[in-house]
TIMI-2910 file (N, C-alpha, C, CB; in pm, 1 decimal, decimal comma, always signed):
<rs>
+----------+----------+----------+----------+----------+----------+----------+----------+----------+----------+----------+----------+------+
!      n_x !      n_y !      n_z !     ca_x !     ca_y !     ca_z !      c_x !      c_y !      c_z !     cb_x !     cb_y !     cb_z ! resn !
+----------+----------+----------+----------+----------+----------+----------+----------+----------+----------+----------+----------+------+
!  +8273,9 ! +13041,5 !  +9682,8 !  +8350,7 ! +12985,5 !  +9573,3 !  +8376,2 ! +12836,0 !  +9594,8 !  +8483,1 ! +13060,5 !  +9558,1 !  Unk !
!  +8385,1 ! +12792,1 !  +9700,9 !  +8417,0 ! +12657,3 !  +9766,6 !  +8279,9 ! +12566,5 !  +9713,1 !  +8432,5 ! +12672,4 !  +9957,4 !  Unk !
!  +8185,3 ! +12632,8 !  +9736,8 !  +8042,0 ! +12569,0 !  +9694,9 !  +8026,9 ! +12502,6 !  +9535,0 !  +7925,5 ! +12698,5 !  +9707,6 !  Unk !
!  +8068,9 ! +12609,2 !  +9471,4 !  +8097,1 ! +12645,6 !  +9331,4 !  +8165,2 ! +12531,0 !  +9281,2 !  +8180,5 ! +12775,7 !  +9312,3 !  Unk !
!  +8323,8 ! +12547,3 !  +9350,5 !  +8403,0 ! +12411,7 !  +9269,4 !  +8348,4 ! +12302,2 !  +9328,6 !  +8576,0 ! +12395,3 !  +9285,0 !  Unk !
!  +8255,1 ! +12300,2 !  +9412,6 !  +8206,4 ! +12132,0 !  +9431,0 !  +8110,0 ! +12091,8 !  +9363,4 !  +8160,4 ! +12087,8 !  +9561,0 !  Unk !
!  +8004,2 ! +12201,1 !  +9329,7 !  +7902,1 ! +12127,4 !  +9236,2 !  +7990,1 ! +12108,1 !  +9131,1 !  +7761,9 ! +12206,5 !  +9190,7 !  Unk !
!  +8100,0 ! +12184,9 !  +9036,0 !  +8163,4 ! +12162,3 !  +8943,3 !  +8189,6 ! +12012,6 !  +8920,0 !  +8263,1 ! +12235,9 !  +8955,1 !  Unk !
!  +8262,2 ! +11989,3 !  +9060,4 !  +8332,4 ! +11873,6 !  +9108,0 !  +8203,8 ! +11748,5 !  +9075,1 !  +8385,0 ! +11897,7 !  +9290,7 !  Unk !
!  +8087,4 ! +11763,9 !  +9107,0 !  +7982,1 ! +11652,2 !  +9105,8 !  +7943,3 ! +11636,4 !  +8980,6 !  +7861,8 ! +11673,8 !  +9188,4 !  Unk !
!  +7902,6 ! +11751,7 !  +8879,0 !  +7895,3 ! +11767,8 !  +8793,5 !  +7947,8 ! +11676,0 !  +8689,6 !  +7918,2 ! +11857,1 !  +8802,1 !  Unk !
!  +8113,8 ! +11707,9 !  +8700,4 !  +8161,8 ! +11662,1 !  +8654,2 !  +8182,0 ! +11468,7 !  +8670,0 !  +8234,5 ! +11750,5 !  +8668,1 !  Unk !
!  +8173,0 ! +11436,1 !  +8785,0 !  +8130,9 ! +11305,0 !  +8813,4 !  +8023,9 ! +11253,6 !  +8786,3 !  +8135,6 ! +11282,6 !  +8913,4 !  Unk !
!  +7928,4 ! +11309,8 !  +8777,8 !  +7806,4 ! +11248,2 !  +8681,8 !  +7802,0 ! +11237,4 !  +8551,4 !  +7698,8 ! +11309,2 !  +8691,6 !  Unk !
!  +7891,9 ! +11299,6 !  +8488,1 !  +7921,7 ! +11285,0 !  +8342,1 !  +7967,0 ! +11185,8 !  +8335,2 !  +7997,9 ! +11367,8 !  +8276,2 !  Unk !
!  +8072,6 ! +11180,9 !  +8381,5 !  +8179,5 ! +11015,6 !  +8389,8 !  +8077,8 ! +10912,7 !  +8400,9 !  +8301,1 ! +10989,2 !  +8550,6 !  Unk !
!  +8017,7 ! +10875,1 !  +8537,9 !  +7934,9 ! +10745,2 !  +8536,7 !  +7836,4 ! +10769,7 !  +8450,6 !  +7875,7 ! +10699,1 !  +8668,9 !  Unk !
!  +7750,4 ! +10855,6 !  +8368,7 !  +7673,8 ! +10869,9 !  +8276,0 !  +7744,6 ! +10774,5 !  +8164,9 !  +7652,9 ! +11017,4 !  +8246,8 !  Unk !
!  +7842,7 ! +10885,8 !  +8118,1 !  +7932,1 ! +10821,5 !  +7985,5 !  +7925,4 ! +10660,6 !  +8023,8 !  +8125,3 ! +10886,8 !  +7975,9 !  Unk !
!  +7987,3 ! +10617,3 !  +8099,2 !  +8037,2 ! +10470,3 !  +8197,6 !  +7937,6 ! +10397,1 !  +8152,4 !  +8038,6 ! +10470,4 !  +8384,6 !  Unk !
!  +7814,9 ! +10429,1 !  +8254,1 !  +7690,2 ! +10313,9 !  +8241,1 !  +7644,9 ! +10321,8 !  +8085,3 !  +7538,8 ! +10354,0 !  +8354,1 !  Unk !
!  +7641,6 ! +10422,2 !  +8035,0 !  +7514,3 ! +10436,7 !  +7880,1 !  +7647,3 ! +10349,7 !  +7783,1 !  +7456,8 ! +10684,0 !  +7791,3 !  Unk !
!  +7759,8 ! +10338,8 !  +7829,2 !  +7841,3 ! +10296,5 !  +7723,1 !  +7846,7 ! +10134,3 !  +7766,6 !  +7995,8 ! +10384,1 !  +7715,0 !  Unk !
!  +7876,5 ! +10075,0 !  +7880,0 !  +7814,5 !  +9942,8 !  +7918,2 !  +7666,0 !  +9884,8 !  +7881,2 !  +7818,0 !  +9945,4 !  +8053,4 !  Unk !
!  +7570,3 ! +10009,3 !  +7859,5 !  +7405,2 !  +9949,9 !  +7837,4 !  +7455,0 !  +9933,1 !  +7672,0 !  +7229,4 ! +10090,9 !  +7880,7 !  Unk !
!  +7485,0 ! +10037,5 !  +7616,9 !  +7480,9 ! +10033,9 !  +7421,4 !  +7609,1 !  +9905,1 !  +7404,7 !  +7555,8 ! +10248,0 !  +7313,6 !  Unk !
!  +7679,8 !  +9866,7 !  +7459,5 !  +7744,4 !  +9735,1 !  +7454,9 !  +7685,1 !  +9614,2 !  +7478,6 !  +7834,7 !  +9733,1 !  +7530,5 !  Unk !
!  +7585,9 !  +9596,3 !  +7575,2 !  +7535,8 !  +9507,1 !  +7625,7 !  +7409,7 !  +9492,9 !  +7486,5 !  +7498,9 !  +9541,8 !  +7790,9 !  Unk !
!  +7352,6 !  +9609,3 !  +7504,6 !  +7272,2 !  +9628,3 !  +7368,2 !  +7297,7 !  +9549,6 !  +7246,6 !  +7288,8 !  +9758,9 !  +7322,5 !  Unk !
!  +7411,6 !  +9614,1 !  +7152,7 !  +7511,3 !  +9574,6 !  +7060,4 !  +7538,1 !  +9428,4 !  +7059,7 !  +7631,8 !  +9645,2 !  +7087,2 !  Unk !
!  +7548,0 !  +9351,7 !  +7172,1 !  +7597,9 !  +9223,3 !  +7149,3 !  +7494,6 !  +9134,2 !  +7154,7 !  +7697,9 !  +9186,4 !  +7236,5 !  Unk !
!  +7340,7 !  +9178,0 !  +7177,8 !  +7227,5 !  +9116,0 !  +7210,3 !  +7165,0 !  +9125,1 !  +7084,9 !  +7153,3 !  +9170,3 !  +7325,1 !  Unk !
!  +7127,2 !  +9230,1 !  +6987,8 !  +7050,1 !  +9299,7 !  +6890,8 !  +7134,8 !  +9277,1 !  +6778,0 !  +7019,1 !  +9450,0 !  +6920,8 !  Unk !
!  +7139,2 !  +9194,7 !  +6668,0 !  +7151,0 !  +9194,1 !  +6510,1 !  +7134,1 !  +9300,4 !  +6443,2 !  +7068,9 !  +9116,2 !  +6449,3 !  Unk !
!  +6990,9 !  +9297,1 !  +6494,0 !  +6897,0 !  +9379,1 !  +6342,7 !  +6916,7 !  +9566,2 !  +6395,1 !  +6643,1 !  +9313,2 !  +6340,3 !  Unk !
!  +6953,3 !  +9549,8 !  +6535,5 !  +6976,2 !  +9705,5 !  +6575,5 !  +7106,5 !  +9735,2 !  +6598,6 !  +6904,8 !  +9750,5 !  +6700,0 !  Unk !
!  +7215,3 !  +9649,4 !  +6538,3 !  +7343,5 !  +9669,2 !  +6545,7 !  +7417,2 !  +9851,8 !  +6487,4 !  +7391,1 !  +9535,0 !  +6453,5 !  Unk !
!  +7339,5 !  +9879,6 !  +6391,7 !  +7447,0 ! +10010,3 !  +6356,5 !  +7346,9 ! +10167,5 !  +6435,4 !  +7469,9 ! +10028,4 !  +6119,2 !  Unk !
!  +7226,5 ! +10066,6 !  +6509,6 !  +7150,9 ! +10188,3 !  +6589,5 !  +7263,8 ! +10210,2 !  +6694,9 !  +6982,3 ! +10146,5 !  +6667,6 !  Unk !
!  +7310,9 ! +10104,2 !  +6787,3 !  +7399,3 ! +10117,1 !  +6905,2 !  +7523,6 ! +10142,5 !  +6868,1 !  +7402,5 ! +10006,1 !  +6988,3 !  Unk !
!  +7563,3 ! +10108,9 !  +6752,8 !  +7769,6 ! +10128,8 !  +6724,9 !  +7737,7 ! +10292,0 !  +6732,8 !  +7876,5 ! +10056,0 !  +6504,7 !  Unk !
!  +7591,5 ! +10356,1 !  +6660,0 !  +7622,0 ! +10505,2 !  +6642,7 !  +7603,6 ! +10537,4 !  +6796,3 !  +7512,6 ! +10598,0 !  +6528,1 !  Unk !
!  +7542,2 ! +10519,8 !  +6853,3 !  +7477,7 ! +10553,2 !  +6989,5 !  +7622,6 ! +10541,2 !  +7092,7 !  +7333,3 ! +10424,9 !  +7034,6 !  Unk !
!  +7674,5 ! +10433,2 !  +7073,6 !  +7853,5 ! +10431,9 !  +7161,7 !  +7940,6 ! +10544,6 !  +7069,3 !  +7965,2 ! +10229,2 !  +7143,5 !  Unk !
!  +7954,0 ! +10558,9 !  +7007,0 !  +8032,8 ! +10635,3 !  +6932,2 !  +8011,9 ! +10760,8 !  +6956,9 !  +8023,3 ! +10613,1 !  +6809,6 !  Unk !
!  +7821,6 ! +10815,1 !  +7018,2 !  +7764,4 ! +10969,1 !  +7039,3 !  +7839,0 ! +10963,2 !  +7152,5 !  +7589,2 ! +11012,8 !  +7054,9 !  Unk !
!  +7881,1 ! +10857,2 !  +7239,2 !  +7864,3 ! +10850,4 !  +7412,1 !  +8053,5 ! +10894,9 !  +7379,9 !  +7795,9 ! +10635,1 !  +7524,6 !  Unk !
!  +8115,4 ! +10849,5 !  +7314,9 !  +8248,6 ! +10862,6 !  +7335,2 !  +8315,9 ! +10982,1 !  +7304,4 !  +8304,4 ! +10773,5 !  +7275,7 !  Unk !
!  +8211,1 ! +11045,3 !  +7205,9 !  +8264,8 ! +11182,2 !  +7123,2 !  +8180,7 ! +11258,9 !  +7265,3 !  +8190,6 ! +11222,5 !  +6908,3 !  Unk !
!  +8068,0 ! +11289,8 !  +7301,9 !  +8038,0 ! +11347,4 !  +7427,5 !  +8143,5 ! +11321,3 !  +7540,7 !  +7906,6 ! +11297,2 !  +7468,5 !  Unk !
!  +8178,0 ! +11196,8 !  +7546,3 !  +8305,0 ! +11220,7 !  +7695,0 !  +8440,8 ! +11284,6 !  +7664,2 !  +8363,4 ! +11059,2 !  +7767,8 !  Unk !
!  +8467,3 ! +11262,0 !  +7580,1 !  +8565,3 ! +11346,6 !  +7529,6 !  +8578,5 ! +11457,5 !  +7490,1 !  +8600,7 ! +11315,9 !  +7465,5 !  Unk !
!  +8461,8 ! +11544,8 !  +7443,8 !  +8436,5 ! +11667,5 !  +7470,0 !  +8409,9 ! +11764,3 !  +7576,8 !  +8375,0 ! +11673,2 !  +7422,5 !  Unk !
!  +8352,1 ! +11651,2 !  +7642,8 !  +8300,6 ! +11705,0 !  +7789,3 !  +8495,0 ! +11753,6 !  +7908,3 !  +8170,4 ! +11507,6 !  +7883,7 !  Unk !
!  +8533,8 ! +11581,3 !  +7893,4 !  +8686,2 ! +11627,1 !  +7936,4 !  +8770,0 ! +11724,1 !  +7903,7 !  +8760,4 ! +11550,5 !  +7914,7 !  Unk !
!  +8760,2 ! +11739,6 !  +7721,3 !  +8836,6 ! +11874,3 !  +7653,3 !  +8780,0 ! +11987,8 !  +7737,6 !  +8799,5 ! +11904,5 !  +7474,2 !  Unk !
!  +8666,5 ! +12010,1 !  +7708,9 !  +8605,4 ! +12168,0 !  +7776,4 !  +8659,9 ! +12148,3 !  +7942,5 !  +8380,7 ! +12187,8 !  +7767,9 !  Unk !
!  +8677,1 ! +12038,2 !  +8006,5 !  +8675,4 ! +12062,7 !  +8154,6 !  +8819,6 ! +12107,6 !  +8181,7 !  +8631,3 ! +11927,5 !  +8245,1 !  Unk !
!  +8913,4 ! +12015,6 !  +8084,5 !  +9060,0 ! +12057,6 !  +8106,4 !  +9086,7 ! +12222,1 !  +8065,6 !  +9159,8 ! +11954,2 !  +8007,0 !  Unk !
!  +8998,5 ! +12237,0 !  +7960,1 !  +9072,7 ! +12405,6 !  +7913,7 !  +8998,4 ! +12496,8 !  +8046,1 !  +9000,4 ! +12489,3 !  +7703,3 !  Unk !
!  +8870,9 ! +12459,1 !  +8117,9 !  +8830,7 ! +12543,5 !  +8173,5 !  +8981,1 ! +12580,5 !  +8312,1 !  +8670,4 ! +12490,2 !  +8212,8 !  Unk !
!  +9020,8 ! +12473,1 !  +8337,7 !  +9108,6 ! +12438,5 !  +8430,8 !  +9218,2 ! +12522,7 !  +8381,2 !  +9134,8 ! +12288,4 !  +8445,3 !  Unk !
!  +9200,1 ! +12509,2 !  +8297,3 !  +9403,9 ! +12593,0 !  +8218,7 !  +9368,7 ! +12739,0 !  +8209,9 !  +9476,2 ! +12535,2 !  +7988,3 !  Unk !
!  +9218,7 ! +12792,8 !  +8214,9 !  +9214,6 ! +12922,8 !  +8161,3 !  +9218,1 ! +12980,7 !  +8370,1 !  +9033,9 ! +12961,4 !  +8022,0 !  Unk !
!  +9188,3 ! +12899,6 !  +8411,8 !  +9140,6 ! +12966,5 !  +8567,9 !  +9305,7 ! +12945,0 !  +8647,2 !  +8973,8 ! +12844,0 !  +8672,0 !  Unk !
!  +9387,2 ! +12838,0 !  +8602,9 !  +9524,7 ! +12830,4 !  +8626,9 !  +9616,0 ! +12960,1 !  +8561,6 !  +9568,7 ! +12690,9 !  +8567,8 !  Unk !
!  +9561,7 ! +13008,6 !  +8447,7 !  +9623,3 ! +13116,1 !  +8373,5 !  +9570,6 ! +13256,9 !  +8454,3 !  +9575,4 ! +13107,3 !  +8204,2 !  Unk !
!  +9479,9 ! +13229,9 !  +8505,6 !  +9407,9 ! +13411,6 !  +8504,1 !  +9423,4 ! +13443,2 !  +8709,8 !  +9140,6 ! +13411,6 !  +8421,6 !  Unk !
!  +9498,7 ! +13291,0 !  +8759,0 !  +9479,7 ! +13330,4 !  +8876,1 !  +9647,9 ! +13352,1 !  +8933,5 !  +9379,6 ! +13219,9 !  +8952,7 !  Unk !
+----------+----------+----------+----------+----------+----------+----------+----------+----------+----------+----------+----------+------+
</rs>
C-alpha cells in the first residue's frame, strides 16, 4: 500500500509541473504569436480547467479514503 500512495504521490506531481511548464510555454507562445493568439488563450484555458479538475478529483479521492478509513 506504501508503494501505491507513492506512485499516487508522483503522479500527482507530474501533473502539477505538466500544468506549470505547458502553461508558461502557451504564455510565452501568446505573447510572441498575433495571428495564433485565440489558438493559445484556448490552449491555457484547456491547461487550467485540466488542473483544476485534476486537483478536484485528487481532493475528493482523499475525503472518500479519510471517510471509509
Amino acid at each position: 500500500m506504501i508503494t501505491l500512495e507513492e506512485l499516487a504521490q508522483a503522479i500527482i506531481v507530474l501533473i502539477r509541473l505538466g500544468c506549470v511548464f505547458r502553461f508558461i510555454y502557451c504564455m510565452v507562445r501568446l505573447s510572441g504569436a498575433d495571428d495564433e493568439a485565440t489558438k493559445y488563450k484556448k490552449r491555457t484555458r484547456n491547461v487550467v480547467l485540466f488542473y483544476l479538475l485534476a486537483e478536484s478529483i485528487w481532493q475528493v479521492k482523499d475525503i472518500i479514503q479519510y471517510y471509509y478509513q
